[in-house]
DSSP file (Angstrom, degrees, kcal/mol; ACC not computed):
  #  RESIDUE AA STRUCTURE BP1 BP2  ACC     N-H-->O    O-->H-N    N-H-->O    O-->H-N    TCO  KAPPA ALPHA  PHI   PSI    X-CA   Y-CA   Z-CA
    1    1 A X     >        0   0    0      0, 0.0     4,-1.8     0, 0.0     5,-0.1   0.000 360.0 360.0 360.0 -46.6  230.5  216.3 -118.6
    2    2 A X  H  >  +     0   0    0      2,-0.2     4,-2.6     1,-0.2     5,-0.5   0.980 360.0  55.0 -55.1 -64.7  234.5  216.0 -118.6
    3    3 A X  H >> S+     0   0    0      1,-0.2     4,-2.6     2,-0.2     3,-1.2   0.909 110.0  42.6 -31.4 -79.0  234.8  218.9 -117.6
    4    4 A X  H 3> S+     0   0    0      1,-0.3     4,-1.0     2,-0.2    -1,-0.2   0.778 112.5  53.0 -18.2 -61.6  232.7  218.3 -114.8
    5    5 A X  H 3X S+     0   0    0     -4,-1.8     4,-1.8    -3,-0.4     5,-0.3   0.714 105.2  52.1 -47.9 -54.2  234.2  215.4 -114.2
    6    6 A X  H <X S+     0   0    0     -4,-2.6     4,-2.6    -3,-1.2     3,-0.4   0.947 108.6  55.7 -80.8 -55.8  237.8  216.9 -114.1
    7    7 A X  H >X S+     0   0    0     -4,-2.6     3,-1.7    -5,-0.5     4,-0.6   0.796 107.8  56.6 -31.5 -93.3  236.6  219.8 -111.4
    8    8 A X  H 3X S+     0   0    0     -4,-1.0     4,-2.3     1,-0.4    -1,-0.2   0.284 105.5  37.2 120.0 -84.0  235.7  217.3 -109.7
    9    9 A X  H 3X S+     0   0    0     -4,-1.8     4,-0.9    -3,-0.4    -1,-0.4   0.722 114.5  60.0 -68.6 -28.0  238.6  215.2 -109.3
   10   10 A X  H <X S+     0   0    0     -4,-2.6     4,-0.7    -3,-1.7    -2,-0.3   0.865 103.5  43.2 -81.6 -16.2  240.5  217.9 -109.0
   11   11 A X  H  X S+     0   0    0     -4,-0.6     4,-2.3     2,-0.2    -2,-0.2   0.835 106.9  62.4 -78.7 -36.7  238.9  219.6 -106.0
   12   12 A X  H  < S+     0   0    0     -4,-2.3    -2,-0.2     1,-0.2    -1,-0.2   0.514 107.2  49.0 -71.4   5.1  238.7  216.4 -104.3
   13   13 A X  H >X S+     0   0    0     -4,-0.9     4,-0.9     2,-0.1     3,-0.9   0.753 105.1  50.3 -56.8 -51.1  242.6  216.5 -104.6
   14   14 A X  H 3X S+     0   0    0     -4,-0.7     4,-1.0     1,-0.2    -2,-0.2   0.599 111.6  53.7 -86.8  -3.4  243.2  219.4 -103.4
   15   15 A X  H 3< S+     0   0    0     -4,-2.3     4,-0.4     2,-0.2    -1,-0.2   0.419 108.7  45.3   9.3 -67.7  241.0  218.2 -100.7
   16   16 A X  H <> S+     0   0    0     -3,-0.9     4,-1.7     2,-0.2     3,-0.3   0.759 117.3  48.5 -82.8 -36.5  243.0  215.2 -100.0
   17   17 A X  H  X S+     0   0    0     -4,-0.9     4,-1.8     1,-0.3    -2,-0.2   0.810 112.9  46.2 -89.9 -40.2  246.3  217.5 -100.3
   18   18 A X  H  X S+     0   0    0     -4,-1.0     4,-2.6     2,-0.2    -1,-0.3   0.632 108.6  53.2-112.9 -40.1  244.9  220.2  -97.9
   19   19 A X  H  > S+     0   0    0     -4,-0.4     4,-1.0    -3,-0.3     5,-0.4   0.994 111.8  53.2 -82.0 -95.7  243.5  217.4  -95.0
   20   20 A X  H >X S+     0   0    0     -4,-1.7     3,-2.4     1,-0.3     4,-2.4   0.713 107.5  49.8 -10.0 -86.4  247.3  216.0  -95.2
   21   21 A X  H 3X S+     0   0    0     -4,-1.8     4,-2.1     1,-0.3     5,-0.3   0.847 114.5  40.8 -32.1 -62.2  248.7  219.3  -94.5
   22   22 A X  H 3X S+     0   0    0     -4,-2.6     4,-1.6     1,-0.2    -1,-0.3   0.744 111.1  55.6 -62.5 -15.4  246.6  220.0  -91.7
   23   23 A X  H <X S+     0   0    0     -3,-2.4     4,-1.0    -4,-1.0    -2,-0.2   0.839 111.0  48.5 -83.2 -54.2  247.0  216.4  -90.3
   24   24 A X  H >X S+     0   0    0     -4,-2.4     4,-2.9    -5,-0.4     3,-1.6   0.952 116.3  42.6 -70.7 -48.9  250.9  217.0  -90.4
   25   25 A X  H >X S+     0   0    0     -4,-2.1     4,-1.0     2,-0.3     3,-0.8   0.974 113.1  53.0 -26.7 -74.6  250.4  220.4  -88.6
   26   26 A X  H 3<>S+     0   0    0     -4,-1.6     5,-2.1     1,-0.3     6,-0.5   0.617 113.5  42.2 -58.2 -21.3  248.2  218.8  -86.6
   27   27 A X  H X<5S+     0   0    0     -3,-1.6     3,-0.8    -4,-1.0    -1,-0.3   0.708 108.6  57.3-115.9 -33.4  250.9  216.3  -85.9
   28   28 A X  H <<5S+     0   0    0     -4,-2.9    -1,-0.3    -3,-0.8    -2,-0.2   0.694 101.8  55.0 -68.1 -23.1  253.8  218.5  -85.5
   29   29 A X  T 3<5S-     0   0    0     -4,-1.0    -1,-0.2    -5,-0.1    -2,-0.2   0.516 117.7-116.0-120.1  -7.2  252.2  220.2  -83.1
   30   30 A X  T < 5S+     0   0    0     -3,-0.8    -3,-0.2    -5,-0.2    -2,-0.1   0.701  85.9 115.1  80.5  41.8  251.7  216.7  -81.0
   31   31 A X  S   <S+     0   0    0     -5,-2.1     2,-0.7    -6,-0.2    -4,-0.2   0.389  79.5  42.5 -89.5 -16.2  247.7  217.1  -81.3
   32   32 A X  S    S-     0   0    0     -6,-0.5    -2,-0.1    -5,-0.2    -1,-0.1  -0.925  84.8-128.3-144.7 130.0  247.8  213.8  -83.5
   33   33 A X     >  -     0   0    0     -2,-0.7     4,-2.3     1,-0.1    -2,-0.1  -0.501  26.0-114.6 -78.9 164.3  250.0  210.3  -83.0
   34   34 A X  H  > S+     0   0    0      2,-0.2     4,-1.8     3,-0.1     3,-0.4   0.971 112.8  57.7 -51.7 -58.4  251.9  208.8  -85.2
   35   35 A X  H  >>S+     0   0    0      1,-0.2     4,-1.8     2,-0.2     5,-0.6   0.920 117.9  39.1 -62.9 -67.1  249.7  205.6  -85.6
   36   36 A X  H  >5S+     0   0    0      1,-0.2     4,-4.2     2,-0.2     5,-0.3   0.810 111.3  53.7 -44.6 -37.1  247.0  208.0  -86.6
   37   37 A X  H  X5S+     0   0    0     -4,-2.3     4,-6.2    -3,-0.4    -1,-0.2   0.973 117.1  43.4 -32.0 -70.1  249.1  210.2  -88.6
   38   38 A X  H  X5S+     0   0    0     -4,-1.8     4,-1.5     2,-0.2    -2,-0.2   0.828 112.9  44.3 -29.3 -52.2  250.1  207.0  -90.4
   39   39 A X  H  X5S+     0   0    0     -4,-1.8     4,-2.3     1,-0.2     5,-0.2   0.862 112.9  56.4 -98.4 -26.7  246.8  205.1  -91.0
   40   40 A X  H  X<S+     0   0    0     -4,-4.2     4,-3.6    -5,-0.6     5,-0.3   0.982 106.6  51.9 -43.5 -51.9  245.4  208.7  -92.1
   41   41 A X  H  X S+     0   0    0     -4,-6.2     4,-3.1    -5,-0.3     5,-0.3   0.924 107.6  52.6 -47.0 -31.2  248.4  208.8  -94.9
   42   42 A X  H  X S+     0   0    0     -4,-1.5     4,-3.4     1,-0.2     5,-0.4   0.988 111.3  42.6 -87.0 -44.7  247.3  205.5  -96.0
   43   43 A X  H  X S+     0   0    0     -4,-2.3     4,-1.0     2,-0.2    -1,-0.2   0.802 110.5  57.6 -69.7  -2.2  243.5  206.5  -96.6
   44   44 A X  H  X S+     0   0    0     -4,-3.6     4,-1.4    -5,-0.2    -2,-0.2   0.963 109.5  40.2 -87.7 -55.5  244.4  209.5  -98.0
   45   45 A X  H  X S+     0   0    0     -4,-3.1     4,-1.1    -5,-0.3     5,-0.2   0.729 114.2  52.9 -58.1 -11.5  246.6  207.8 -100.8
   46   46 A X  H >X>S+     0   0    0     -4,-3.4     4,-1.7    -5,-0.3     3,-0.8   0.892 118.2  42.3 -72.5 -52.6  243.9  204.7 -101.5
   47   47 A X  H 3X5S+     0   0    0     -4,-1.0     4,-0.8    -5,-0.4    -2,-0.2   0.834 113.3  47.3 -49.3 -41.9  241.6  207.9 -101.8
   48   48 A X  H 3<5S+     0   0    0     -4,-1.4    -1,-0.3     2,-0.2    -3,-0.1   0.831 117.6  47.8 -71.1 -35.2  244.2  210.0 -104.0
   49   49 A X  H XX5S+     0   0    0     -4,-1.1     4,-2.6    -3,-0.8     3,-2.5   0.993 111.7  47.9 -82.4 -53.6  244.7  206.5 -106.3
   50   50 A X  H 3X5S+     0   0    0     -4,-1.7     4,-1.3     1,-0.3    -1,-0.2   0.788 112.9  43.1 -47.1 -37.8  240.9  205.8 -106.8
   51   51 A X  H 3<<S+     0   0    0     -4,-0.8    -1,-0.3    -5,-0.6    -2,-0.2   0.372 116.4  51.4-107.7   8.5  239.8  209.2 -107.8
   52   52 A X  H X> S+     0   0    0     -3,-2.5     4,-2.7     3,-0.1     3,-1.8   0.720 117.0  45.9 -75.0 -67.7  243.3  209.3 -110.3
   53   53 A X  H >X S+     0   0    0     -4,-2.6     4,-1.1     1,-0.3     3,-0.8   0.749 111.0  48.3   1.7 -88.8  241.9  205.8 -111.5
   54   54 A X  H 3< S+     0   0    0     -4,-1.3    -1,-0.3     1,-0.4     4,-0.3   0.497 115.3  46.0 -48.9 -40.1  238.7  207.1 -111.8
   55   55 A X  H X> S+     0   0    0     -3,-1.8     4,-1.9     2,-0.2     3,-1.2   0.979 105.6  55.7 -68.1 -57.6  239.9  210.0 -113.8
   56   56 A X  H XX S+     0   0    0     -4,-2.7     4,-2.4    -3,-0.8     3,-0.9   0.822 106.1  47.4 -19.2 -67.6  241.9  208.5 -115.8
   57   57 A X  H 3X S+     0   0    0     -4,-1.1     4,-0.7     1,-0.3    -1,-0.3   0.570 115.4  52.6 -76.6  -4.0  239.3  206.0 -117.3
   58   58 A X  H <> S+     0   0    0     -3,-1.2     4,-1.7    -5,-0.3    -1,-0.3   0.833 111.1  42.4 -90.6 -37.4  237.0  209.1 -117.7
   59   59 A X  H <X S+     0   0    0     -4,-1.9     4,-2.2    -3,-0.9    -2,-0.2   0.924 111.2  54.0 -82.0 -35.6  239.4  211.0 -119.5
   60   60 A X  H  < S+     0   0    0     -4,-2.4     7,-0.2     1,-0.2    -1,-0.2   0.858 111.6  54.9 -67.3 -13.8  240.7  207.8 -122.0
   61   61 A X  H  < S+     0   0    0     -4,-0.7    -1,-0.2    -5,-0.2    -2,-0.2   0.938 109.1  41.3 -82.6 -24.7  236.9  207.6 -122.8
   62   62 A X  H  < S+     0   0    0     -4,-1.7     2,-0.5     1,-0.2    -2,-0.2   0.597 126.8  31.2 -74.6  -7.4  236.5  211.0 -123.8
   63   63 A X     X  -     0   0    0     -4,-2.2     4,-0.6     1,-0.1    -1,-0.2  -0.976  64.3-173.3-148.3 113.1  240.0  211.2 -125.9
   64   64 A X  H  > S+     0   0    0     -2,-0.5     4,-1.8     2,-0.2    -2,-0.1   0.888  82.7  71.6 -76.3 -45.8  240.5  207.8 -127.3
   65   65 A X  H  > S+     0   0    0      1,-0.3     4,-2.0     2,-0.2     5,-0.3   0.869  95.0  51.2 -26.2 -65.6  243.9  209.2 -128.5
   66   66 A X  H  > S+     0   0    0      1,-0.2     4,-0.9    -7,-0.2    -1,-0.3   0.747 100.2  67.7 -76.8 -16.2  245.3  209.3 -124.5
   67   67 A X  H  X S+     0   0    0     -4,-0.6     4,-7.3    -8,-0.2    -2,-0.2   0.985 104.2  43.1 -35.2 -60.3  244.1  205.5 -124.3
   68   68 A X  H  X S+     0   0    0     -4,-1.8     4,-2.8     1,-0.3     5,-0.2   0.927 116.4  44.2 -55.8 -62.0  246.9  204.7 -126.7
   69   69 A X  H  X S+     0   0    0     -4,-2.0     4,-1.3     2,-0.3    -1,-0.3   0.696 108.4  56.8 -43.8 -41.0  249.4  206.7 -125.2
   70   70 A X  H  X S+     0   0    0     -4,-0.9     4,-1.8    -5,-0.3    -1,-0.3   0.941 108.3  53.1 -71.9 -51.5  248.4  205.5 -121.8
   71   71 A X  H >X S+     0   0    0     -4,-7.3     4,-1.6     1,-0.2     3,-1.2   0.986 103.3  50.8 -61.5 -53.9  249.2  202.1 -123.2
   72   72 A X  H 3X S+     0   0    0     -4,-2.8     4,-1.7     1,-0.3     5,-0.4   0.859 113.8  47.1 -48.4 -32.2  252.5  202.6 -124.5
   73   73 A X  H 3X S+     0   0    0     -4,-1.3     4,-2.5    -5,-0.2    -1,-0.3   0.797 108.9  53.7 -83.4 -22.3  253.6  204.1 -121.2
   74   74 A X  H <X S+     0   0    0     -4,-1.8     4,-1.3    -3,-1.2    -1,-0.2   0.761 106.1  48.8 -87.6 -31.4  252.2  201.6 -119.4
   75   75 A X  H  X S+     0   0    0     -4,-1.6     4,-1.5    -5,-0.2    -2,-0.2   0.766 111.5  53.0 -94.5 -10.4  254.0  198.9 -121.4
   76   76 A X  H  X S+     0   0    0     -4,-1.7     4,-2.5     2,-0.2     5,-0.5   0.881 107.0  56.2 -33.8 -66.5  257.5  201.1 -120.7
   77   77 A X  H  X S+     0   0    0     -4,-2.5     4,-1.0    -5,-0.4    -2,-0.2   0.832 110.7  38.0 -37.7 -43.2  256.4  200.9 -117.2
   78   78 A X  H >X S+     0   0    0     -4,-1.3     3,-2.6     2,-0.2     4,-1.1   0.970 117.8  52.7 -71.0 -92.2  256.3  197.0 -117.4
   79   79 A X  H 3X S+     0   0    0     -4,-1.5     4,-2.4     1,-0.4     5,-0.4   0.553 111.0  46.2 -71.3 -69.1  259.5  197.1 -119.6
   80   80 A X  H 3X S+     0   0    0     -4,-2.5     4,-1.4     2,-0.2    -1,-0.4   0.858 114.1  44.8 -25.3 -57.2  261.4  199.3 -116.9
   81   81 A X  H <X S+     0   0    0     -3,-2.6     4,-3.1    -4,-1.0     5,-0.3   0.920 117.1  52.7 -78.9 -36.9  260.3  197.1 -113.6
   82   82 A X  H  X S+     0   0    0     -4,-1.1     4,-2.2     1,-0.3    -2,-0.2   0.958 112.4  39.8 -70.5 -36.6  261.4  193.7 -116.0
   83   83 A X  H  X S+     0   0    0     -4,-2.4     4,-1.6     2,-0.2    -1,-0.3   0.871 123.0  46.4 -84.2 -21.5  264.6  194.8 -117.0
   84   84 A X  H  < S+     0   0    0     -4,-1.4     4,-0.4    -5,-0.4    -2,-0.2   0.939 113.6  48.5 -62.1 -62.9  264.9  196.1 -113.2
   85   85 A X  H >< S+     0   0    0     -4,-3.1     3,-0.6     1,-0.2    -1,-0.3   0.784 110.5  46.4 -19.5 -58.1  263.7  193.3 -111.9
   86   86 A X  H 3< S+     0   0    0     -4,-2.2    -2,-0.2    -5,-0.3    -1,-0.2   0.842 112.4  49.2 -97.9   0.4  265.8  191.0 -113.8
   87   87 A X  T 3< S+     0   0    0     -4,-1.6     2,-0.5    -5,-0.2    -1,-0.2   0.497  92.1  94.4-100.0   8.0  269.4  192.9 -113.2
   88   88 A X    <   +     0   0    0     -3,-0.6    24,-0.2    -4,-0.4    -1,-0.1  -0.897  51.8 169.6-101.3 119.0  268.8  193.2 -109.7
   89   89 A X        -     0   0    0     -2,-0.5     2,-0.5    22,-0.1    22,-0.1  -0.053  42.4 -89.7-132.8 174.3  270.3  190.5 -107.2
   90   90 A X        -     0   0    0      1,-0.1    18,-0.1     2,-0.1    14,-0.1  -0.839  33.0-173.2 -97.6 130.1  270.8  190.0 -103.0
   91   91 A X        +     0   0    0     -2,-0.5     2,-0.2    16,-0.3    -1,-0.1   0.659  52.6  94.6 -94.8 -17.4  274.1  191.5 -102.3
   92   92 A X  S    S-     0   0    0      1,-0.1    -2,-0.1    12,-0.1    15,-0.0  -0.671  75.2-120.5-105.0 162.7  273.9  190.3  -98.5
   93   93 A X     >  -     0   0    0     -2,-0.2     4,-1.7     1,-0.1     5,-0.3   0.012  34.8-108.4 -64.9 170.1  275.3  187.3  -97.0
   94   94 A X  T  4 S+     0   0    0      2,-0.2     4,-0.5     3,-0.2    -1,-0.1   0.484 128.2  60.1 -97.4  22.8  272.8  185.1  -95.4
   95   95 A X  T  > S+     0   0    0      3,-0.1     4,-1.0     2,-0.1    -1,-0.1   0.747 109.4  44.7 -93.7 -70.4  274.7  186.5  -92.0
   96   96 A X  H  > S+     0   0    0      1,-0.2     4,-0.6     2,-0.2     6,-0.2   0.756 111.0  51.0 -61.8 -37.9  273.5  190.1  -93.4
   97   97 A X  H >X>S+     0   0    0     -4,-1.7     5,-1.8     2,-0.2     4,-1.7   0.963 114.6  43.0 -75.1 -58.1  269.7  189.1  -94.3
   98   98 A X  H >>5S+     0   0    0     -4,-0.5     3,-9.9    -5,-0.3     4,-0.8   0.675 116.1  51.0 -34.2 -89.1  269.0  187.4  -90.7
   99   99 A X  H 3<5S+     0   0    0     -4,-1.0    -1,-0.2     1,-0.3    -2,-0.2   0.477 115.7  39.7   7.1 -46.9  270.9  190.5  -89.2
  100  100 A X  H <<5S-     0   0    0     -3,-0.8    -1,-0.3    -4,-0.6    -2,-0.2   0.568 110.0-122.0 -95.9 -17.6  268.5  193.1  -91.3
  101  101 A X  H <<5S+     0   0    0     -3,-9.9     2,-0.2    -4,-1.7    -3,-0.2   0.736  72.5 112.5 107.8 -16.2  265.7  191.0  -90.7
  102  102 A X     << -     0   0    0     -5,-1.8    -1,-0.2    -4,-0.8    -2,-0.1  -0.655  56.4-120.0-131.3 151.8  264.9  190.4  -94.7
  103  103 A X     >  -     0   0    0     -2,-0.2     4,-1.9     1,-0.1     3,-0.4  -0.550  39.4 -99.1 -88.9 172.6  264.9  187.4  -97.4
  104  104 A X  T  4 S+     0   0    0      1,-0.2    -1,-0.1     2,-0.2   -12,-0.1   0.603 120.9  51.1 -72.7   2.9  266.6  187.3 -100.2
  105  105 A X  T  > S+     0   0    0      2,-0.2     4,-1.0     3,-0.1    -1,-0.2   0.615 104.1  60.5-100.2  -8.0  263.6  188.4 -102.5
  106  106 A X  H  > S+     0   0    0     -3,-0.4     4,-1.6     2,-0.2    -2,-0.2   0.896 106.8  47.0 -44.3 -60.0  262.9  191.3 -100.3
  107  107 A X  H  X S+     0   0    0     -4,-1.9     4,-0.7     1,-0.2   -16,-0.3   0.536 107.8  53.4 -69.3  -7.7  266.3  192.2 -101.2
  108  108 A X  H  > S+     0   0    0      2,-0.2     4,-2.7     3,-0.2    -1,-0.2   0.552 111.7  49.3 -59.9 -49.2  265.7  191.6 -104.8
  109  109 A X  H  X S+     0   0    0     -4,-1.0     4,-2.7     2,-0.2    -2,-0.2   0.910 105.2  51.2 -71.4 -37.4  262.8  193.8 -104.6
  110  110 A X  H >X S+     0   0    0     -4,-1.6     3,-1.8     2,-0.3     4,-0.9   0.979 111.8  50.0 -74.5 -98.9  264.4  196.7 -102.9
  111  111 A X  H >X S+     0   0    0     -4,-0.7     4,-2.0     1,-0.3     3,-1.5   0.752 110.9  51.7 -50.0 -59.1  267.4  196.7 -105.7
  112  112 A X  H 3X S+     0   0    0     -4,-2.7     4,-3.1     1,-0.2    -1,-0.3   0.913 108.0  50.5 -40.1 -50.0  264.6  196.6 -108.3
  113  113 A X  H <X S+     0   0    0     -4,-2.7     4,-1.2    -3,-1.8    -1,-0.2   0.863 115.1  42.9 -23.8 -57.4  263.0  199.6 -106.6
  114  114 A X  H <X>S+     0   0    0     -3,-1.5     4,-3.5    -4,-0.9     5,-0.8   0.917 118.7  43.6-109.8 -55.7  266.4  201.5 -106.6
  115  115 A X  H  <5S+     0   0    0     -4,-2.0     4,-0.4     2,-0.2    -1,-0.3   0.869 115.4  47.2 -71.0 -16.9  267.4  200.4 -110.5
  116  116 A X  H  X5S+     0   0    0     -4,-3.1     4,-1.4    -5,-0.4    -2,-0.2   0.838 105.7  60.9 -91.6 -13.2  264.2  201.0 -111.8
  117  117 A X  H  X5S+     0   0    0     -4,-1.2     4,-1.9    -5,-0.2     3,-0.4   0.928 112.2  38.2 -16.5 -90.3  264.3  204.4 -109.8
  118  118 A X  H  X5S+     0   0    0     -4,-3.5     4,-2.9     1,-0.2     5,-0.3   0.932 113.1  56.6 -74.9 -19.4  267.5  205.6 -111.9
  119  119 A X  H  ><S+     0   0    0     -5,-0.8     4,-2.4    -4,-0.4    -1,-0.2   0.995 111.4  39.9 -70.5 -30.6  266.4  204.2 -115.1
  120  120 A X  H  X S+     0   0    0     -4,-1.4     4,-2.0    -3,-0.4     5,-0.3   0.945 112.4  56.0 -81.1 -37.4  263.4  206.0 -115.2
  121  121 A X  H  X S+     0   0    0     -4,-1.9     4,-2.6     2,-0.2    -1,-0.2   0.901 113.9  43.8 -34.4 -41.4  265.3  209.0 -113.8
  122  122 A X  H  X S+     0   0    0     -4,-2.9     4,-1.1    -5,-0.3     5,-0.3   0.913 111.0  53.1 -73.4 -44.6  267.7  208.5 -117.1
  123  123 A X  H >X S+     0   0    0     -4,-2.4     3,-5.3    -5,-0.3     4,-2.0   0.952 111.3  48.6 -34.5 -81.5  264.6  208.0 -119.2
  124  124 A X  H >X S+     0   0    0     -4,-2.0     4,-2.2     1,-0.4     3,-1.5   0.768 112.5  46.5 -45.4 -75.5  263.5  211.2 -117.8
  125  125 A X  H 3< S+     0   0    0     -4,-2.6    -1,-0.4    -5,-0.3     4,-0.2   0.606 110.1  50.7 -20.4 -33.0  266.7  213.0 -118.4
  126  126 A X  H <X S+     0   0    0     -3,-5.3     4,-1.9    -4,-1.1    -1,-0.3   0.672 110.3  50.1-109.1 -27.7  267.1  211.8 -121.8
  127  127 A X  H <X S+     0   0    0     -4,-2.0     4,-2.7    -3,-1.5    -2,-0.2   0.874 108.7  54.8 -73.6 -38.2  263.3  213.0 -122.8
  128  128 A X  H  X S+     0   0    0     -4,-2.2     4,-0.8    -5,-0.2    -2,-0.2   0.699 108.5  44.4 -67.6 -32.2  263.9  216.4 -121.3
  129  129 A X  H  > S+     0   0    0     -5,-0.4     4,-3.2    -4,-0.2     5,-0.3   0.885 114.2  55.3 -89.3 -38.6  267.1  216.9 -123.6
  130  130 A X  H  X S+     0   0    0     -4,-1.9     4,-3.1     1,-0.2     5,-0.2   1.000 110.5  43.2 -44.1 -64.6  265.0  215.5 -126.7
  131  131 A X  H  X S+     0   0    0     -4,-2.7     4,-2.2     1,-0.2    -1,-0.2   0.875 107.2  57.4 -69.3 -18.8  262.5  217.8 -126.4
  132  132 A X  H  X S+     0   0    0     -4,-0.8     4,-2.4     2,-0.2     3,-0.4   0.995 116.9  38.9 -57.0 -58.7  264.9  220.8 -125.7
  133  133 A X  H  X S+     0   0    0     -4,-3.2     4,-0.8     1,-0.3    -2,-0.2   0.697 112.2  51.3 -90.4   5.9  266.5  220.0 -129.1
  134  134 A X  H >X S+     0   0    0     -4,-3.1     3,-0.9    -5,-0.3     4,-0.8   0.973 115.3  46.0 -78.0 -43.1  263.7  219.2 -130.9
  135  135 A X  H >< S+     0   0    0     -4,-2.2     3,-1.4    -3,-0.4    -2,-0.2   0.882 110.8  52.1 -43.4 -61.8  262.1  222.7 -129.5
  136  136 A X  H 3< S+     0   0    0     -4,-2.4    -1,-0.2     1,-0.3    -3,-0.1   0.544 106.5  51.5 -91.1 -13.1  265.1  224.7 -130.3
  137  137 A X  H <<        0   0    0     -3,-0.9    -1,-0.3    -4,-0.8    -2,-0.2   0.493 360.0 360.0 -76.2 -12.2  265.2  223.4 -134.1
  138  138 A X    <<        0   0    0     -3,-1.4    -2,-0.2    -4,-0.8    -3,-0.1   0.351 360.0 360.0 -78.2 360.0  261.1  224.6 -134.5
């Protein structure tokens, strides 16, 4: 049934992935507008998230094991966007916010974006060199 289940999702990825391609093709080639171009991208990532979801909860009922795992990453995830979140500030004047258009929690958000963006980059970095020397001592 997982199995199944995992075909599944995975054709209707490559699907999603394959529909994109041709839409961008389609788009380059000035067969398709932007606003369609656009409002295609966006049902094609609600479609891509729902059938990840969907996988997801299929696979943490068969393997209890990736539940756990899924929680700990998931409370990194939180952990990441809160410390991101709480060291990120507006850096413009309120001259610079009209000007751009933006408030100052827009701009709060946007600098979380961008610090939680390199932390997890550093995370990344820093897992990738663990596992090299844990590997190269096995």
């Amino acid at each position: 049934m997982i199995d199944k289940i995992h075909k599944i999702t995975q054709w209707v990825l490559v699907a999603l992935l394959l529909i994109g391609a041709v839409a961008g093709i389609a788009f380059y080639f000035d067969a398709l507008s932007a606003e369609t171009l656009i409002n295609l991208g966006i049902a094609l990532i609600v479609v891509a998230v729902v059938v990840t979801i969907i996988g997801a909860f299929f696979n943490m009922a068969s393997n209890p094991k990736s539940a756990a795992m899924m929680g700990v990453s998931l409370v990194i995830f939180i952990i990441v966007f809160g410390i991101a979140y709480a060291i990120a500030g507006n850096q413009f004047s309120s001259l610079q916010l009209e000007e751009l258009k933006i408030n100052a929690e827009t701009s709060k958000l946007v600098g979380m974006g961008l610090y939680a963006t390199y932390i997890s980059f550093g995370i990344a970095v820093l897992v990738i060199l663990y596992s090299s020397v844990v590997k190269a001592f096995k």
